[in-house]
DRENPA-3360 file (N, C-alpha, C; in nm, 2 decimals, always signed):
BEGIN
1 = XXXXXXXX = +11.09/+9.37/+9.99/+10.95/+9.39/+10.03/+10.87/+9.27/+10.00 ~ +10.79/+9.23/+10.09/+10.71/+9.14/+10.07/+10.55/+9.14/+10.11 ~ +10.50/+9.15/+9.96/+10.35/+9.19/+9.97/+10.28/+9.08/+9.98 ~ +10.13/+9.05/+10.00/+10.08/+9.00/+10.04/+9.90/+9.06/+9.95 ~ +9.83/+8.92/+9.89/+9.73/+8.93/+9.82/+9.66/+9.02/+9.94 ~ +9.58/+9.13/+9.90/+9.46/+9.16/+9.95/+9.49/+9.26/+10.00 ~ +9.62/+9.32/+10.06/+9.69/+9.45/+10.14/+9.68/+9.52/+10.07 ~ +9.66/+9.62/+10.18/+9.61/+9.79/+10.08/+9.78/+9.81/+10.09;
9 = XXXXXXXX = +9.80/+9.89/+10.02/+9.95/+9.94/+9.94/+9.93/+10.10/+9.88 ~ +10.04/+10.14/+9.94/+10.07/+10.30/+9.82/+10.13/+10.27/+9.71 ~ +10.05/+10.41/+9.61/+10.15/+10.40/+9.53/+10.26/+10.52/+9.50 ~ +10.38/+10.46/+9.44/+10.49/+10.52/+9.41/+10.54/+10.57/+9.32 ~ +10.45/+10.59/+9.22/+10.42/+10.64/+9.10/+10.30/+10.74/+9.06 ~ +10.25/+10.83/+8.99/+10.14/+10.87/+8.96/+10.11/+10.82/+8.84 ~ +9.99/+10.76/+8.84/+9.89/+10.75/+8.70/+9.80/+10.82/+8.69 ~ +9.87/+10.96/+8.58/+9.77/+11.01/+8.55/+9.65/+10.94/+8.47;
17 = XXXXXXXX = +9.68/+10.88/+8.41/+9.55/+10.84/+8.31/+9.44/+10.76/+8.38 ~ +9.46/+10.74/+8.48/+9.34/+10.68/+8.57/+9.32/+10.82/+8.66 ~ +9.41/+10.94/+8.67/+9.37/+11.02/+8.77/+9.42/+10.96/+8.95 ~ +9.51/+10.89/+8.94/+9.59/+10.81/+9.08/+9.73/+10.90/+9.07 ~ +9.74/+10.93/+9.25/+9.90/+10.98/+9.23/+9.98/+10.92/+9.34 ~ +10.09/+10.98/+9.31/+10.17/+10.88/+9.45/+10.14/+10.90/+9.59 ~ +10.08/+10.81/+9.69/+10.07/+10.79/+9.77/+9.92/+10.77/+9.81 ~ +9.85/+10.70/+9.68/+9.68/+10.72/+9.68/+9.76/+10.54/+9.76;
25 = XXXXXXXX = +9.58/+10.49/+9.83/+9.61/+10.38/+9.84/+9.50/+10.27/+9.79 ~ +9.56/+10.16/+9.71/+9.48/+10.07/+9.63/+9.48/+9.91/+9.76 ~ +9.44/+9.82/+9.66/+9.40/+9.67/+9.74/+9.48/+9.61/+9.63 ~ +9.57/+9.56/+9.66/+9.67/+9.42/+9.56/+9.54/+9.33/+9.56 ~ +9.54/+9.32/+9.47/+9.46/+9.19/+9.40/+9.51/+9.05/+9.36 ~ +9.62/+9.07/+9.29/+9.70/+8.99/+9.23/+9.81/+9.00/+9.22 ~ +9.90/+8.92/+9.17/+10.08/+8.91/+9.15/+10.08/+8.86/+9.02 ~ +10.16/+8.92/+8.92/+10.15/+8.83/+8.80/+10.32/+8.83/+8.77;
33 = XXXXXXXX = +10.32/+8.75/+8.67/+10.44/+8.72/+8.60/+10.49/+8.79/+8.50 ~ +10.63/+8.86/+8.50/+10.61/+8.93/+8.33/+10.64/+8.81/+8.21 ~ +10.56/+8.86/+8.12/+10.58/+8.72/+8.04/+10.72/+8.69/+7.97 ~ +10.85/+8.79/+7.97/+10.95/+8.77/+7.92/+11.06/+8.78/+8.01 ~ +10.99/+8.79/+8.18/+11.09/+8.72/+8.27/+11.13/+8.86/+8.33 ~ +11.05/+8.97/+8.29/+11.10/+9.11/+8.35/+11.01/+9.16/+8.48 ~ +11.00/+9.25/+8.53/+10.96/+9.26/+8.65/+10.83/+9.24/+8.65 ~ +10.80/+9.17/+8.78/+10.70/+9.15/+8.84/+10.57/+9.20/+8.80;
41 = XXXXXXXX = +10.44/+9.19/+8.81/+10.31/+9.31/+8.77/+10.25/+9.25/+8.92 ~ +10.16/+9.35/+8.92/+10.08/+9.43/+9.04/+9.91/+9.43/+9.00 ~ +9.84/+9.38/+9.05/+9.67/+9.42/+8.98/+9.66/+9.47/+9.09 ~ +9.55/+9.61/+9.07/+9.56/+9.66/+9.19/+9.40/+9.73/+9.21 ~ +9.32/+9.68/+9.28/+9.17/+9.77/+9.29/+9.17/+9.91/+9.36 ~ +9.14/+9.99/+9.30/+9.14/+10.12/+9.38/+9.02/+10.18/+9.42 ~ +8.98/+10.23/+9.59/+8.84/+10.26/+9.59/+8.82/+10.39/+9.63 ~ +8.73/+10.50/+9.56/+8.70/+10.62/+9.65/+8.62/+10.64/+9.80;
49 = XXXXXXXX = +8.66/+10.67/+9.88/+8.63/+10.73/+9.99/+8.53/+10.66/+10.08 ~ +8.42/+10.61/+10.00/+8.31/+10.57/+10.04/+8.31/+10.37/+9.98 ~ +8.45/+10.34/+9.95/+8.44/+10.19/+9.92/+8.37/+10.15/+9.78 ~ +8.39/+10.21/+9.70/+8.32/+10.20/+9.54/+8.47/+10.22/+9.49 ~ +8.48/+10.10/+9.37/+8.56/+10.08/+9.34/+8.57/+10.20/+9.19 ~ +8.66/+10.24/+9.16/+8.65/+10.34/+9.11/+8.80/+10.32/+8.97 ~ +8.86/+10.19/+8.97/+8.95/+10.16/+8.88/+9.06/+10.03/+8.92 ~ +9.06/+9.99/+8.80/+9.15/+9.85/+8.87/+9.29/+9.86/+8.76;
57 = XXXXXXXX = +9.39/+9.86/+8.80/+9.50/+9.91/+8.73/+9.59/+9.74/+8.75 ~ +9.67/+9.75/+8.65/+9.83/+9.65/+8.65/+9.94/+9.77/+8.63 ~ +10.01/+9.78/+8.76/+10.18/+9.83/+8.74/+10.28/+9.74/+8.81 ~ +10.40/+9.77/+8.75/+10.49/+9.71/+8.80/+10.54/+9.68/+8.97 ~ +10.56/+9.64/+9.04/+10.60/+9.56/+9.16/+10.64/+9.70/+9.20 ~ +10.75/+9.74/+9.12/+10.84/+9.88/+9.22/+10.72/+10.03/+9.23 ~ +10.62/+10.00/+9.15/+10.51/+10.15/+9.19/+10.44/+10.13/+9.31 ~ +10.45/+10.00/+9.40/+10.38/+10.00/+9.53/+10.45/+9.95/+9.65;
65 = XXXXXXXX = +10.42/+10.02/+9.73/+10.49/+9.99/+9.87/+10.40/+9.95/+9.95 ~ +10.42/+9.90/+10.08/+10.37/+9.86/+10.19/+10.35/+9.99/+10.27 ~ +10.18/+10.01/+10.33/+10.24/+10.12/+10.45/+10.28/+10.08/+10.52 ~ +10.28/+10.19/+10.60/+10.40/+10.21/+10.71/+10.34/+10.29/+10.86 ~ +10.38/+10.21/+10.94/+10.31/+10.27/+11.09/+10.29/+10.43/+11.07 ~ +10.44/+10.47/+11.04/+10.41/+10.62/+11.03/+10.36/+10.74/+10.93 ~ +10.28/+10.64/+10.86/+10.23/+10.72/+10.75/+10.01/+10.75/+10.81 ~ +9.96/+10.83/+10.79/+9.87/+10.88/+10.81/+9.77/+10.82/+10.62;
73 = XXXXXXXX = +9.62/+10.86/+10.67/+9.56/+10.85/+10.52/+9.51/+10.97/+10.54 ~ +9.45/+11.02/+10.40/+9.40/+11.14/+10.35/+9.27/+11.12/+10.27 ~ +9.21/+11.22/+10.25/+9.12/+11.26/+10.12/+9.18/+11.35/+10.05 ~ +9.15/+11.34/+9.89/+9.16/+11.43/+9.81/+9.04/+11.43/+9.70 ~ +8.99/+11.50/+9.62/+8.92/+11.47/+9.50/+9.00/+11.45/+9.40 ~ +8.94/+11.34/+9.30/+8.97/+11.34/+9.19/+9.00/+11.40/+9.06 ~ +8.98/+11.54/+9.09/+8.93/+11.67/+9.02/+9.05/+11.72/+9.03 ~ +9.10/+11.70/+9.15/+9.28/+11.79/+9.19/+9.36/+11.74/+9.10;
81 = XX = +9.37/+11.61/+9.04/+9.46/+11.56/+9.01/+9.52/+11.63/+8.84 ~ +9.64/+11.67/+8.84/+9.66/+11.77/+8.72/+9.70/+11.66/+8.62;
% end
């Protein structure tokens, strides 16, 4: 997979602790290095509904994907998230 600064991306993971689940979608920000040579990190800005950014997270390379033609977007609230 090959990402690209500034692509919106899903993720493949949920984070609860920011209230993100898998298949919310964020803006790659950044690419970072792990510092002892282990997988890749991810900066990633996430916005609600209306373009306000609403949390900026680092996970690893394998919690985001590229979409994909055949994937659709959604709303959900924040509130859903268990």
């Amino acid at each position: 997979m090959t990402l690209e600064l500034y692509q919106d991306v899903a993720l493949t993971h949920d984070l609860p602790e920011h209230q993100l689940r898998v298949g919310d979608v964020a803006t790659l920000v950044d690419l970072i290095p792990h510092p002892t040579g282990g997988e890749e990190g991810c900066i990633l800005e996430v916005f609600n509904a209306v373009g306000e950014t609403i949390a900026v997270v680092t996970v690893p390379i394998s919690a985001v994907e590229s979409l994909r033609a055949d994937e659709i977007l959604t709303v959900r609230s924040l509130s859903q998230v268990s």
